[in-house]
C-alpha positions, 0 to 999 in steps of 0.5 A: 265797247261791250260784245253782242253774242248769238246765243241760238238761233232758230226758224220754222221749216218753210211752207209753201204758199197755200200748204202746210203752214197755212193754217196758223195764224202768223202772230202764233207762227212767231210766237212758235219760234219765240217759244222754241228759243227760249225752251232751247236756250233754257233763258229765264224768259223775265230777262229778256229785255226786248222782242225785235221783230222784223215783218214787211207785211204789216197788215190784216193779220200781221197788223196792229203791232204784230211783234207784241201780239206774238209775245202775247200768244207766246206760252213762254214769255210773260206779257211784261215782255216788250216788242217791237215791230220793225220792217227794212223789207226783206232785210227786217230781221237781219235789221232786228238782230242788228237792233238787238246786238247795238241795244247790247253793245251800247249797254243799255240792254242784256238779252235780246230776242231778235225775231221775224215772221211772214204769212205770205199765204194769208198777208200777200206780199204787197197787199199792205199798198195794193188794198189802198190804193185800191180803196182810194186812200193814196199812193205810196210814192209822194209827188216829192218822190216822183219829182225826183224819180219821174214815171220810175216803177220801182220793181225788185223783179226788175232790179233783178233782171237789170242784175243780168245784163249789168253783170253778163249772166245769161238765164242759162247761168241761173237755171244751173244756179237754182237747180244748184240750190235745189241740190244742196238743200235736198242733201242737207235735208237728207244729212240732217243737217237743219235739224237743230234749228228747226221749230216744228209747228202743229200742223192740221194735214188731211191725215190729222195733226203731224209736226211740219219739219221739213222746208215744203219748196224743195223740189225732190225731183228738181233736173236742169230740164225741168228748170230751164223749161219754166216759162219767162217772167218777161218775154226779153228777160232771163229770169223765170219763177224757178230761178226766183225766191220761192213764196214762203210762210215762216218765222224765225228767232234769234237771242242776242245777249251780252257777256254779263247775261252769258255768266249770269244765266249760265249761257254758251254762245255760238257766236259774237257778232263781229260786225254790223253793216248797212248801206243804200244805193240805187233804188232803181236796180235796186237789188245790187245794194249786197255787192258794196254793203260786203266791200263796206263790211269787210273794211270795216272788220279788217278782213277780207273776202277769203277770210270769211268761212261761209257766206250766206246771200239771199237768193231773191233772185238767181242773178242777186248772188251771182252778181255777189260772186262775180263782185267779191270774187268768193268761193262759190263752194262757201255759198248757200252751201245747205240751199238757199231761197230758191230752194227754201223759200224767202218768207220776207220779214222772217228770212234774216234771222232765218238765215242767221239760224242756217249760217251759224248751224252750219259753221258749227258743223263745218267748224268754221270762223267767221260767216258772212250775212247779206241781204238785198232789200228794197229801195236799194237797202242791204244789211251785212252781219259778219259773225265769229264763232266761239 
C-alpha cells in the first residue's frame, strides 16, 4: 500500500472570542492558511488534487460549502482547486488529514491539503441548531433517536463532568492541569518554539494593522490561586471555564502527499502517517471515546504506549486527558508538552490539524519518532493518528 507523508503542517495563532482575529472573515482566515502552506512548502499549487476541509459550524458565514469558498479566496491556489467540506465535531480536521492520507494511500490521489477552520466569535458554537430550533424548523434528535436515548440531553459538558467521577479526579486535580497547561505554553511561546507553524494573519488593532502571531488565550499571569478561584460550571461539578477549552477563532492546514509527489515536486516530509484509527462509543459520557480509540491505534501499529514520543490530547476539558493518562498509563512529561486548548484555545473544526502542526514541529525540535494524536468528538467519536518522523 502506498505511504501518506505530512509534508508541513501549519495554523493561525489562536484568537480569543471577540479579540483580535474577529475581524476577518472565516472563508479568508482558511484560505490564509491555505496560502501559507502552500507558499511554504513551495508546492505547484495545479497539483493539489484536493482541499479537505474540517468545520463544525456550518452556518452563516461558515455556510454554503465553506471549503470551496476558501479556495476561491485563496491567492494562491486557482479555482480548478476542488474542496470538501467536512464535519466529525471537533475531530473534523483530524478526519481530513485522515481523508486526505487514505485519498493517498489508496492511489487514487498524489497531494492533499488538509484543512480547518472555525470562527467562534462570528459562527457561535451551536448556532447552526439553536437558530432552528428557534425559527421552528425541527429539532436535531429524531423520534427514532429519542426512542432509543429517551429524555437524554446529549452535553460534551456533561461527559466531561462524568469524566471526573468515573476516573476519581477531584477539581483540584484539574486546576493543577489547566495552570499547567498555561505554563508550558507560556514557555514555548517565549522559547519560540510555534514559530515555525505559525500563519500570521493582517489584523486591524486600535493601533492600526499589525500581524496576529501569538495565541491570544494565554494567560501570562496564570497562578493556581487564580484558576482554583473560578466559579463552578455547575454547583456539585468540579469543572469551571479555567479548566476548559477556551473558545477560539483560527484555522490550520496540513499537505498530505504520496512518495511519487515527494521525487516529482522536489519535496522534504516531515512525517509518514503511520496509522489511522477511529472509533465510537458511549455517546452519553461521550468524551471518554480517546482512551480505547489509543488502546485500537496502538494494536494496530504494533506499538505500545512507551513507544510513542509525544502525545498530543485535545484539552476539551481538564478531566478529558487526565482520564487519557490514568487509562494508557503515559508519560505525563510527553503530554501537550508546548500547551494545549486550555491554554491555546480549541477553534473546533481547525483544532486537528492544528495540533498535528503542534506535534509534528515539536518532535522535530525534540527529535523524536513517533507521535501520537487524539481527539474526543461529539456523539462519543475520536480519532487517532500515529505519525513517524523522517
Amino acid at each position: 500500500m502506498p505511504t501518506a507523508y505530512i509534508v508541513d503542517a501549519v495554523r493561525t495563532a489562536g484568537g480569543r472570542r471577540g479579540g483580535r482575529l474577529a475581524g476577518v472573515h472565516p472563508v479568508d482566515l482558511a484560505a490564509a492558511s491555505l496560502d501559507h502552506l502552500v507558499a511554504k512548502t513551495a508546492i505547484d499549487p495545479a497539483a493539489i488534487d484536493d482541499v479537505v476541509m474540517g468545520c463544525v459550524s456550518q452556518g452563516g458565514e461558515q455556510a454554503m460549502h465553506v471549503g470551496r469558498n476558501a479556495v476561491l479566496a485563496s491567492k494562491r491556489l486557482p479555482q480548478s482547486t476542488p474542496a470538501v467540506s467536512i464535519d466529525r465535531q471537533c475531530g473534523s480536521s483530524q478526519q481530513a488529514i485522515q481523508f486526505a492520507a487514505q485519498a493517498v494511500m489508496s492511489g487514487t490521489q498524489d497531494v492533499v491539503i488538509a484543512a480547518g477552520v472555525e470562527s467562534m466569535t462570528r459562527v457561535p458554537m451551536g448556532s447552526t441548531a439553536a437558530f432552528h430550533m428557534k425559527e421552528g424548523l425541527g429539532h436535531y434528535k429524531s423520534p427514532g433517536l429519542e426512542e432509543k436515548y429517551p429524555g437524554v440531553r446529549w452535553s460534551q459538558f456533561m461527559g466531561a463532568e462524568m469524566l471526573v467521577g468515573k476516573h476519581g479526579l477531584t477539581k483540584d486535580d484539574l486546576d493543577r492541569f489547566a495552570l499547567s497547561s498555561h505554563e508550558k505554553a507560556i514557555r514555548a511561546t517565549q522559547a519560540g518554539a510555534f514559530r515555525d507553524e505559525i500563519v500570521p494573519v493582517t489584523v486591524d488593532t486600535p493601533e492600526g494593522e499589525a500581524q496576529h502571531t501569538v495565541d491570544e488565550g494565554i494567560r501570562f499571569d496564570a497562578t493556581l490561586e487564580g484558576i482554583a478561584g473560578v466559579k463552578l460550571l455547575s454547583d456539585n461539578g468540579a469543572l469551571t471555564a479555567a479548566s476548559s477549552s477556551q473558545i477560539c477563532d483560527g484555522s490550520s492546514a496540513a499537505l498530505v502527499v504520496s512518495e511519487d509527489a515527494l521525487k516529482r515536486h522536489g519535496l522534504t516530509p516531515m512525517a509518514r502517517i503511520h496509522t489511522l484509527t477511529v472509533t465510537a462509543g458511549d455517546p452519553v459520557i461521550m468524551l471518554e471515546e480517546p482512551l480505547f480509540a489509543t488502546d485500537k491505534a496502538l494494536a494496530r501499529a504494533g506499538l505500545a504506549i512507551g513507544d510513542i514520543d509525544l502525545y498530543e490530547v485535545n484539552e476539551a476539558f481538564a478531566s478529558v486527558p487526565l482520564a487519557w493518562l490514568k487509562h494508557t498509563g503515559a508519560d505525563p512529561a510527553r503530554l501537550n508538552v508546548n500547551g494545549g486548548a486550555i491554554a491555546l484555545g480549541h477553534p473546533l473544526g481547525a483544532s486537528g490539524t492544528k495540533l498535528m502542526a503542534t506535534l509534528l514541529h515539536a518532535l522535530k525540535a525534540r527529535g523524536g519518532k513517533y507521535g501520537l494524536q487524539t481527539m474526543c468528538e461529539g456523539g462519543g467519536v475520536a480519532n487517532v493518528t500515529i505519525v513517524e518522523m523522517v
